[in-house]
C-alpha positions as CSV (number, residue, x, y, z in Angstrom):
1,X,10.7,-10.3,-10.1
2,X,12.2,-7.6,-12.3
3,X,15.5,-8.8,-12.5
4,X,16.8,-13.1,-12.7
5,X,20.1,-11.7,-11.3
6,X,20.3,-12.7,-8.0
7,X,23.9,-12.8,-7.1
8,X,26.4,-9.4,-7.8
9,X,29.6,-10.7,-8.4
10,X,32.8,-8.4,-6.7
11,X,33.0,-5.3,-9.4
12,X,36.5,-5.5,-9.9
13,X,38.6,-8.8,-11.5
14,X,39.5,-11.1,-9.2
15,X,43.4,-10.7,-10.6
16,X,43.2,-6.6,-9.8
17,X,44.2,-5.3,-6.2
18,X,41.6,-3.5,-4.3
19,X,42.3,0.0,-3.8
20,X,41.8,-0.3,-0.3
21,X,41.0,-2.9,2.5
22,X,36.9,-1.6,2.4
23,X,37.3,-2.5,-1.1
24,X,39.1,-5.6,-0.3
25,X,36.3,-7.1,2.2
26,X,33.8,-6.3,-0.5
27,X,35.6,-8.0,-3.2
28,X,36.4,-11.0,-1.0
29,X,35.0,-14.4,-2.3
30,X,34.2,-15.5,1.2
31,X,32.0,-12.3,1.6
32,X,30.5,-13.3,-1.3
33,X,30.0,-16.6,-0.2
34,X,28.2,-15.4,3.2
35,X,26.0,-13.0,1.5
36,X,24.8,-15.6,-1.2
37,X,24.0,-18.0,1.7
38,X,22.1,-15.6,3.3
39,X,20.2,-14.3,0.2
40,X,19.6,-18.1,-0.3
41,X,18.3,-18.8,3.1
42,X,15.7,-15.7,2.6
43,X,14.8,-17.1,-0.5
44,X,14.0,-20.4,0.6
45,X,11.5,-18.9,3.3
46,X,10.0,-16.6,0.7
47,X,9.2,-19.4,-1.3
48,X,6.3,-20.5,1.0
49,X,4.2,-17.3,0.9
50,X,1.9,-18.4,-2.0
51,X,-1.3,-16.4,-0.8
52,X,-3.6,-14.9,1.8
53,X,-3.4,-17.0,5.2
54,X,-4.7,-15.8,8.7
55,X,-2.5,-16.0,12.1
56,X,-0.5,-19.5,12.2
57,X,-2.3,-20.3,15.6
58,X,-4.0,-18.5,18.4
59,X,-1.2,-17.9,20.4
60,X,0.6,-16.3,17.5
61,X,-2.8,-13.8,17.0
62,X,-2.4,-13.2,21.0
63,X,1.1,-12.2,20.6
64,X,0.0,-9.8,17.8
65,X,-2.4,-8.3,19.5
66,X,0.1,-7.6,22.8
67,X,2.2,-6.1,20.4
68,X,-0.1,-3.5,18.9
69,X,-1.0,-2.9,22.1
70,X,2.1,-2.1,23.6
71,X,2.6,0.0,20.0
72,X,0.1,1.9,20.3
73,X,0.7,2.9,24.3
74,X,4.2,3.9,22.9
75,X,3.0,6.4,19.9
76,X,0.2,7.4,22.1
77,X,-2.9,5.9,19.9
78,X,-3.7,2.6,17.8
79,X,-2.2,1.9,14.7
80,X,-4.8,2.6,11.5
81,X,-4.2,-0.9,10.4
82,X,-3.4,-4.0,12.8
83,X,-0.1,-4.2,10.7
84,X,3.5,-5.3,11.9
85,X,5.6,-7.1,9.5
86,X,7.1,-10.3,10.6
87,X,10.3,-9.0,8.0
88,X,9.8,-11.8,5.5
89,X,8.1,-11.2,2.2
90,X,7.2,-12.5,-1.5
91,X,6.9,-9.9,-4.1
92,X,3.2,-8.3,-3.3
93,X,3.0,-11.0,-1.0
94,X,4.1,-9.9,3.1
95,X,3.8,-11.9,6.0
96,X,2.7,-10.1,9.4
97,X,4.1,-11.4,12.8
98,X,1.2,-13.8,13.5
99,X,2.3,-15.3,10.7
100,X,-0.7,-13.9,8.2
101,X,-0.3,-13.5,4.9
102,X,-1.7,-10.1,2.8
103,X,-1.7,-8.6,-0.9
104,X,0.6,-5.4,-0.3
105,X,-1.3,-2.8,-2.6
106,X,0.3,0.3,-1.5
107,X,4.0,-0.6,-0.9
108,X,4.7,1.5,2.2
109,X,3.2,4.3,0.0
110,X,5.3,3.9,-2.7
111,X,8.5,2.7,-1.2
112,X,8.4,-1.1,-1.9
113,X,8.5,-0.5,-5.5
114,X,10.1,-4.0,-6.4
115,X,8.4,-6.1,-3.8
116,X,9.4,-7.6,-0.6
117,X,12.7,-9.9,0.0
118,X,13.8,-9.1,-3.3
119,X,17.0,-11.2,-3.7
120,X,18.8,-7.8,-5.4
121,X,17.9,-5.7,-2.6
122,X,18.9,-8.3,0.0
123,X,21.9,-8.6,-1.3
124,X,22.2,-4.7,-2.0
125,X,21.3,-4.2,1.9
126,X,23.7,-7.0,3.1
127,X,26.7,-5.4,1.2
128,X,26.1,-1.8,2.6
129,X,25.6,-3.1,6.4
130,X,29.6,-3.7,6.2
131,X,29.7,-0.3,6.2
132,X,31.9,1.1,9.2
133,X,29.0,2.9,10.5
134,X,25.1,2.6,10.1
135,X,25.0,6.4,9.1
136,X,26.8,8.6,7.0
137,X,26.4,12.1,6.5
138,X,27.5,15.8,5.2
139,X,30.6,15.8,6.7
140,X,31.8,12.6,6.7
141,X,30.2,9.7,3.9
142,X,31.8,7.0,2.1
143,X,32.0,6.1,-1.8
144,X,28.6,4.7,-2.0
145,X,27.0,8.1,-0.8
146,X,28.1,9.7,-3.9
147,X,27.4,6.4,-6.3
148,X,24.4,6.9,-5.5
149,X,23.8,10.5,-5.9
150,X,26.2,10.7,-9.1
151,X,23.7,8.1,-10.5
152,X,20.4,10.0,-9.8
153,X,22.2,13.4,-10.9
154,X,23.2,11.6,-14.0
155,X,19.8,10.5,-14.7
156,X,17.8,13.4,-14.4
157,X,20.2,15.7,-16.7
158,X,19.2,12.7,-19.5
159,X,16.3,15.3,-20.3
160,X,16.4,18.0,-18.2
161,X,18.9,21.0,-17.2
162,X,19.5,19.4,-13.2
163,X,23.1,19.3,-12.3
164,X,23.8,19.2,-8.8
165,X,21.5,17.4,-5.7
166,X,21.9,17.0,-2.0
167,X,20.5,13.9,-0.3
168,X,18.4,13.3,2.7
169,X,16.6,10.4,4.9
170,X,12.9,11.7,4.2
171,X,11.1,13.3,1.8
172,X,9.4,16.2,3.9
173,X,13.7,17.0,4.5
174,X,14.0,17.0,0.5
175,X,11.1,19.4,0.0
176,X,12.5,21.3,2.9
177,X,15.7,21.7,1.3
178,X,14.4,22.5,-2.2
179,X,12.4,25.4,-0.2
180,X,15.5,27.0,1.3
181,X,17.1,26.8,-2.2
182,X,14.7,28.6,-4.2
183,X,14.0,31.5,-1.5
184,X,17.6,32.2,-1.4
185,X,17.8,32.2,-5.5
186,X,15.4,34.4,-5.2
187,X,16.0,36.5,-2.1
188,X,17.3,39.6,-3.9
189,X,14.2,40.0,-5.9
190,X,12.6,42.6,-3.6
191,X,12.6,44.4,-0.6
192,X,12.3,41.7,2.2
193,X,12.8,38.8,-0.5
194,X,10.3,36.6,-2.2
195,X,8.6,35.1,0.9
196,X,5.8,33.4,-1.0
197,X,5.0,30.6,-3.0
198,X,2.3,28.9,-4.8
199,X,1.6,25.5,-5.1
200,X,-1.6,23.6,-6.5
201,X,-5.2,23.0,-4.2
202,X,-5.1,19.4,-2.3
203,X,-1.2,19.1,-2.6
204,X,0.6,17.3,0.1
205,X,4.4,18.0,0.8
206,X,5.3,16.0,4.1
207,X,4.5,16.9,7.7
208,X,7.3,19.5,9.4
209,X,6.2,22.9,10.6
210,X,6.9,24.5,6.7
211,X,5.5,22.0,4.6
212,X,2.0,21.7,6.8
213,X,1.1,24.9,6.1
214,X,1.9,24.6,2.4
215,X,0.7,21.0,1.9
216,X,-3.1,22.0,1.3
217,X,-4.9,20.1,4.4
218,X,-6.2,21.4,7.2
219,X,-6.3,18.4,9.3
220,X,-2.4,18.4,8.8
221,X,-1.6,21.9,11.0
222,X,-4.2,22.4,13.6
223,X,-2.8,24.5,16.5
224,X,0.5,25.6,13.7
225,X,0.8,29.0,13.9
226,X,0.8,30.1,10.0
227,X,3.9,31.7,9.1
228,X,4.5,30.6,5.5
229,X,2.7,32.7,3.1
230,X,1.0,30.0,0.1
231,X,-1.1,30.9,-2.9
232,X,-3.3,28.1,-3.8
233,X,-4.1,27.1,-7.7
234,X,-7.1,25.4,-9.0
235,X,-5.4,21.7,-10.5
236,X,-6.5,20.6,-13.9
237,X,-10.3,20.1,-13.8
238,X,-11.2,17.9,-16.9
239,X,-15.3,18.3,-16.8
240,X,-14.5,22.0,-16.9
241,X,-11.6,22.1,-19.5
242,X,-13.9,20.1,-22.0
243,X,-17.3,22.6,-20.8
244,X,-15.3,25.7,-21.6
245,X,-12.9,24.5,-24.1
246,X,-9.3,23.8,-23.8
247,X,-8.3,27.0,-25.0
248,X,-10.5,29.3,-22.6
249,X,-9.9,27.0,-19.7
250,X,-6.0,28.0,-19.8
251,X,-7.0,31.7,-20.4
252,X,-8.7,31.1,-17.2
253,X,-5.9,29.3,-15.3
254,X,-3.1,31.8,-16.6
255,X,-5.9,35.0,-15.1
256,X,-5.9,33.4,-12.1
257,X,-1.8,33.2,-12.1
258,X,-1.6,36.5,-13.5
259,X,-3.8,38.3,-10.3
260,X,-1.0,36.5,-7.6
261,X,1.5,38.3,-9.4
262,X,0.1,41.2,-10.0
263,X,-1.2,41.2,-6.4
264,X,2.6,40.2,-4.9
265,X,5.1,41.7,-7.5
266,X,8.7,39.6,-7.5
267,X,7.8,38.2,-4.4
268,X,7.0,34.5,-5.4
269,X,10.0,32.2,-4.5
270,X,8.6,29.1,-6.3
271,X,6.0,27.2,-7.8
272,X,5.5,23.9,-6.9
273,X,4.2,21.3,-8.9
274,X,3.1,17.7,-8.6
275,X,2.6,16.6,-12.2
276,X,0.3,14.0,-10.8
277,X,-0.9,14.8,-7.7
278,X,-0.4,11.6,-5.2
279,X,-2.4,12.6,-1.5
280,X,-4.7,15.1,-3.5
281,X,-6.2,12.1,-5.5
282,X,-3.9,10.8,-8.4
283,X,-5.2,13.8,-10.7
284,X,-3.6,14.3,-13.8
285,X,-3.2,17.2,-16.2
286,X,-2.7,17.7,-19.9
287,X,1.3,18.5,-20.8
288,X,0.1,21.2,-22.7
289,X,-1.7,22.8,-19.9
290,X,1.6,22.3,-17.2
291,X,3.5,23.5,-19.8
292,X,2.3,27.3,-19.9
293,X,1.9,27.5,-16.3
294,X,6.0,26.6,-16.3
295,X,6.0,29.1,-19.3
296,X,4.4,31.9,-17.3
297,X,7.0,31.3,-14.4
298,X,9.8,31.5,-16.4
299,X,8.5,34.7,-18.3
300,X,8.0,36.0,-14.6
301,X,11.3,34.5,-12.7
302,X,9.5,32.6,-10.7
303,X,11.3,28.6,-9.9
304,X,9.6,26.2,-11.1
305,X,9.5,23.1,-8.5
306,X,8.9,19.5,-9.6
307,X,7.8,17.4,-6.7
308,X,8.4,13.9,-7.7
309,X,8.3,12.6,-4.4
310,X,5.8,9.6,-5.0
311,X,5.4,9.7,-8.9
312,X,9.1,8.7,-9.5
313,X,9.7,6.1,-11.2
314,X,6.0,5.1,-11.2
315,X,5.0,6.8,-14.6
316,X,5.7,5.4,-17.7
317,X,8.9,6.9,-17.6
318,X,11.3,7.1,-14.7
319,X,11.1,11.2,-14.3
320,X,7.3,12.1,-14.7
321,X,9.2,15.0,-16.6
322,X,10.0,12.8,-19.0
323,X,6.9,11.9,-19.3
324,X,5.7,14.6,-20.2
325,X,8.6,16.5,-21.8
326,X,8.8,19.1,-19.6
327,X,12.7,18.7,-18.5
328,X,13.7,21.8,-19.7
329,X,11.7,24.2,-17.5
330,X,12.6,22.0,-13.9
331,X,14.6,24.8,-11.8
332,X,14.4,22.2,-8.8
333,X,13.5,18.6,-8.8
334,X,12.3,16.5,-5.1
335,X,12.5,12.7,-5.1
336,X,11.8,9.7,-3.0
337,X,10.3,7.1,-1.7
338,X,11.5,3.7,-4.0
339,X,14.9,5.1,-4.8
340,X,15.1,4.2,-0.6
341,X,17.6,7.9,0.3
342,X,15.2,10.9,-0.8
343,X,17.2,13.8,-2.6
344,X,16.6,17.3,-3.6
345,X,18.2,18.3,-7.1
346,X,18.8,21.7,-8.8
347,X,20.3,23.3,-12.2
348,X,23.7,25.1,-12.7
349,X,21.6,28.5,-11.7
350,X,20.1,27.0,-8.7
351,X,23.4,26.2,-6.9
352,X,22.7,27.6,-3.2
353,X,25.7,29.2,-1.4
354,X,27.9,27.1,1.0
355,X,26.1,26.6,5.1
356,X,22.6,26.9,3.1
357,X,22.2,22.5,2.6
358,X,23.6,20.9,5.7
359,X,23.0,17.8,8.2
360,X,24.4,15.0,10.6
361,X,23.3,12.3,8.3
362,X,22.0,12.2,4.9
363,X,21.6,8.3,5.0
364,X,22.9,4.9,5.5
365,X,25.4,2.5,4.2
366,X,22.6,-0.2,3.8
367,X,20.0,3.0,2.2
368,X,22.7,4.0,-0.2
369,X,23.3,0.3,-1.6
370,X,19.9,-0.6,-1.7
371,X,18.9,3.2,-3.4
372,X,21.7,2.6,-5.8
373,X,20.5,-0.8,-7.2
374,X,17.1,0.3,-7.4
375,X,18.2,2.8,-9.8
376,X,20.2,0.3,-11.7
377,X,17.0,-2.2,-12.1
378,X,15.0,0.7,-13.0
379,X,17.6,2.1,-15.9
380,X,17.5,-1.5,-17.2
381,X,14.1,-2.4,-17.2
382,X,11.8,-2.9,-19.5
383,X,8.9,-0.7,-17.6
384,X,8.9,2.3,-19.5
385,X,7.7,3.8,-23.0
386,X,4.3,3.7,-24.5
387,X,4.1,-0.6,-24.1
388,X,6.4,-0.6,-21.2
389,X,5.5,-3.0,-17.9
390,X,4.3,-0.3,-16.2
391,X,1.1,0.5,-19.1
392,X,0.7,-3.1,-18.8
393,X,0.0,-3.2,-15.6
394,X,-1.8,0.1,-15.2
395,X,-4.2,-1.7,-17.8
396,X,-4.8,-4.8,-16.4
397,X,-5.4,-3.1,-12.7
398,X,-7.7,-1.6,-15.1
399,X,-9.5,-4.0,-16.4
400,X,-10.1,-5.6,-13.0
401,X,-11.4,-2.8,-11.7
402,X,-14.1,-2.1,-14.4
403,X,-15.1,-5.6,-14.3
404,X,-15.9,-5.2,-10.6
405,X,-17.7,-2.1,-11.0
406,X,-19.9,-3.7,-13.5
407,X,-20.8,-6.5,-11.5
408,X,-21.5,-4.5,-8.5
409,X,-23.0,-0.7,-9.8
410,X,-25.0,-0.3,-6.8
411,X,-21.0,0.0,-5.1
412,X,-20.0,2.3,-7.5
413,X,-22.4,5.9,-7.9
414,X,-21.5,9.0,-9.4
415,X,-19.3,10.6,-6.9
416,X,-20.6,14.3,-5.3
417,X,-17.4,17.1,-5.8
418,X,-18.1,18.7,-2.5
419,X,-13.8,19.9,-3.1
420,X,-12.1,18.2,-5.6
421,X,-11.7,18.1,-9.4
422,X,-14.7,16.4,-10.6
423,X,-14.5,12.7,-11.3
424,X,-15.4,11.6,-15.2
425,X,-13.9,7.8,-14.6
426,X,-14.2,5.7,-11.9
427,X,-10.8,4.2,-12.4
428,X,-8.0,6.9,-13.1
429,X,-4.3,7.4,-12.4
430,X,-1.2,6.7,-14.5
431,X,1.1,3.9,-14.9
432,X,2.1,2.3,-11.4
433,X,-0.2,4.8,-9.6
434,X,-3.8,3.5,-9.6
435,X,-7.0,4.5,-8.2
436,X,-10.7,3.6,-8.2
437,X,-13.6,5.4,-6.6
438,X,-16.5,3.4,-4.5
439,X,-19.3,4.5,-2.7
440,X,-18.9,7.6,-4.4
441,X,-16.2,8.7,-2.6
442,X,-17.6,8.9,0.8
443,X,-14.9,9.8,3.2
444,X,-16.4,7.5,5.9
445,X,-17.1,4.7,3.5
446,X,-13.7,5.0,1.8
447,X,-11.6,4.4,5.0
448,X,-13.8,1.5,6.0
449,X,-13.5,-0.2,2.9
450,X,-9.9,-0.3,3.4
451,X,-10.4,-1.0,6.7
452,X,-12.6,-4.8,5.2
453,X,-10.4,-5.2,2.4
454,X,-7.3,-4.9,5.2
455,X,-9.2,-8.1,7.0
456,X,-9.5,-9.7,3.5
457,X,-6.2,-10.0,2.6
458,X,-5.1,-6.6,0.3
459,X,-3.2,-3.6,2.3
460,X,-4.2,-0.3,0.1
461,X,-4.6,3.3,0.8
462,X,-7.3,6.0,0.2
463,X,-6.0,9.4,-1.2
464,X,-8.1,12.7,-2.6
465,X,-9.8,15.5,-0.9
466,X,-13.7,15.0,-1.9
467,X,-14.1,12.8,-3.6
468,X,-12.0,9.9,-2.0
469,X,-10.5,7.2,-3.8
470,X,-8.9,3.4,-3.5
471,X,-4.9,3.9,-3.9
472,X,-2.7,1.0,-4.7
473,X,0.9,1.8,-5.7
474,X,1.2,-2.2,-5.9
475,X,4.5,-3.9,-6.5
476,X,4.7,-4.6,-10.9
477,X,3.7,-8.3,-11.1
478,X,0.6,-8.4,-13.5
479,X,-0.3,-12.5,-12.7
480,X,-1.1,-11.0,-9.2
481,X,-4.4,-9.3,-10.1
482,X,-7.0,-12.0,-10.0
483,X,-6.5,-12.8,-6.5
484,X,-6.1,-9.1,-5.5
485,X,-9.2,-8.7,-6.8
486,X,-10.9,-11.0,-5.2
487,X,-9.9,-9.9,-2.0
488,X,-11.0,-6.5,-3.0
489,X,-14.5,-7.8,-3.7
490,X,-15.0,-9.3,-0.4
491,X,-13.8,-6.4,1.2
492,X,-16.1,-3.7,-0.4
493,X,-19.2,-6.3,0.1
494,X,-18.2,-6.1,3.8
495,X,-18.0,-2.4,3.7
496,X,-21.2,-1.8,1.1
497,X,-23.0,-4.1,3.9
């Protein structure tokens, strides 16, 4: 666990009034007595998930099975994995309704940062359902609405210019809103505006009408008729860079920039950039390299967008600004995913005008808790910095993955680059995102080894655009690795078979 406090006790002294009678009930000693009990009675259940298991009993599978049946007649087709969570957990560990046991590699993509039934985050969740109302919103939201977002805001200005944010339930809302704010910063730039914007080849940026088109997937917005004009960069290319030198390759990259501008004079909104790409393959990029693209847009008042959505808190510093030290040029910043309430922030310049950000509910009481404590273990944790938890781990993940690739070559070719950045290592990302490349990156094979290592015992993900790729974005508990692992192996012999 990342934390041995279990328990908050009440904020304020026991000898001070509360300010009000919300404050009061939250305070109370025999609230805190029934949420301890209840934190305790999770934990005790927790306690026995030790490993992989199958279904409890036949019966229990049968039930299972009815239910993803009747799942997949409501959504209108199956599930891609046979998964429905019984709502019990331990750490990477999660138990499914037949009672199964499986190594959670992937964390809901990214959102189960600290694990399942986390006593913090049970508590956190406990104390915002005595909220007055499940939701809050624009117009009407209570304290811990604005804890929360104070807290984020307070964070990202550590090394960067953001001042203000505006929250929302999903990420795809977040990048929505970040949009709207940069085309109407830059809305007086020409006649008709500054209708277009660039973003980098195989980004993803959620799933509404807008970001389809942008997110660079065709698969995503078949039959969306294409109304959002998006100029497409080449990302960082490391086999390239290091053939034509550093120095040329940027020459290159800033040529290519150069001909959209010159092509479509002051009528780029934004840039958007994912300083580690997450659906387009975990792909990284030299600072030095981001940092003159973010250069060029200033020179050429163009925003620069920092889409953080899956990298926060996963690199080996909380912002992946930070770690890179590239705060100072972030117009607009996009997060998500862990922190539980996504949010899209901006700097003093980027302030839109009132009726622009707007919406029925930004969150809920439970969301805004849970959000606010997750930033409170991350702040306090010992993850980040050059021999932080999160290196750790990214190295150990590491070292079990090049272990298994030398056992088992014949898994692990040189993969083809029908579309993507070439691939010098087999085993790549950063921190707590992590990635490793079988059957050289066969789309087919890919999704079925996820499929095996599923029925093995570890949940994980594919990401990239040719080549594909193993994703894990696995809860931080290094002692877990050696049974992953072995899972894994059983899985890609099933799927190599």
């Amino acid at each position: 666990p990342m934390t041995t406090q279990t328990h908050t006790p009440p904020h304020a002294h026991p000898s001070a009034p509360a300010p009000s009678l919300g404050a009061d009930l939250l305070q109370s000693p025999r609230t805190h007595s029934a949420i301890r009990a209840l934190v305790d009675e999770v934990q005790a259940r927790s306690a026995h998930l030790t490993g992989v298991r199958g279904p409890t009993s036949p019966a229990a599978r049968q039930s299972f099975d009815d239910a993803m049946a009747h799942a997949a007649d409501s959504r209108g087709r199956p599930l891609l994995f046979p998964y429905l969570g019984s709502g019990l957990g331990n750490g990477a560990l999660v138990e499914l309704a037949d009672g199964s046991v499986k190594w959670d590699m992937i964390s809901g993509i990214g959102v189960h940062f600290f694990g399942h039934s986390h006593p913090a985050l049970i508590e956190a969740a406990l104390r915002g359902a005595l909220s007055d109302t499940a939701m809050q919103g624009n117009l009407q939201g209570n304290l811990d609405q604005y804890e929360f977002l104070n807290t984020l805001v307070r964070l990202a200005k550590r090394q960067s210019r953001i001042a203000h944010g505006y929250l929302a339930t999903n990420g795809v809302m977040a990048n929505e809103n970040a949009l709207k704010v940069c085309y109407q910063k830059h809305a007086a730039a020409a006649p008709g505006g500054a209708p277009r914007v660039i973003a980098f080849k195989d980004c993803f940026m959620g799933r509404s009408v807008t970001m389809s088109q942008i997110g660079d997937a065709a698969a995503n917005r078949v039959g969306i008729p294409l109304s959002t004009m998006v100029d497409y960069m080449p990302f960082y290319d490391p086999v390239t860079a290091r053939a034509m030198g550093e120095a040329r390759y940027l020459e290159v990259t800033l040529m290519h920039l150069r001909q959209y501008v010159e092509r479509y004079p002051k009528q780029h909104a934004c840039f958007i950039f994912e300083l580690i790409q997450g659906e387009g393959g975990f792909n990284t990029a030299p600072r030095e390299w981001l940092r003159a693209l973010m250069h060029f847009c200033k020179d050429h008042g163009i925003a620069v967008w920092d889409d953080e959505i899956q990298t926060f808190g996963r690199t080996d510093q909380m912002f992946a600004f930070e770690a890179l030290d590239l705060g100072d040029y972030v117009d607009v910043l996009c997060i998500g995913k862990m922190t539980q309430v996504c949010a899209t922030l901006w700097t003093k310049d980027y302030n839109p005008g009132p009726g622009l950000l707007s919406g029925t509910f930004t969150g809920g009481g439970t969301t805004f808790k849970v959000g606010s404590k997750v930033l409170e273990l991350l702040e306090h944790s010992d993850l980040y910095g050059e021999h932080g938890r999160a290196s750790r781990h990214h190295a150990l993940f590491a070292h079990h993955a090049r272990a298994l690739i030398a056992k088992h070559p014949q898994w692990f070719p040189t993969p083809t680059r029908p579309l993507g950045p070439t691939v010098t290592d087999l085993v790549g990302g950063r921190a707590g995102m992590m990635r490793f490349t079988p059957f050289g990156g066969d789309k087919d094979k890919v999704m079925k080894a996820t499929k095996t290592m599923f029925d093995e015992g570890v949940i994980a993900f594919y990401c990239g655009h040719g080549p594909y790729h193993i994703r894990m974005l696995p809860v931080l508990r290094e002692e877990d690795w050696p049974k992953v692992f072995e899972c894994v192996e059983r899985g890609l012999a099933r799927a190599a078979g």
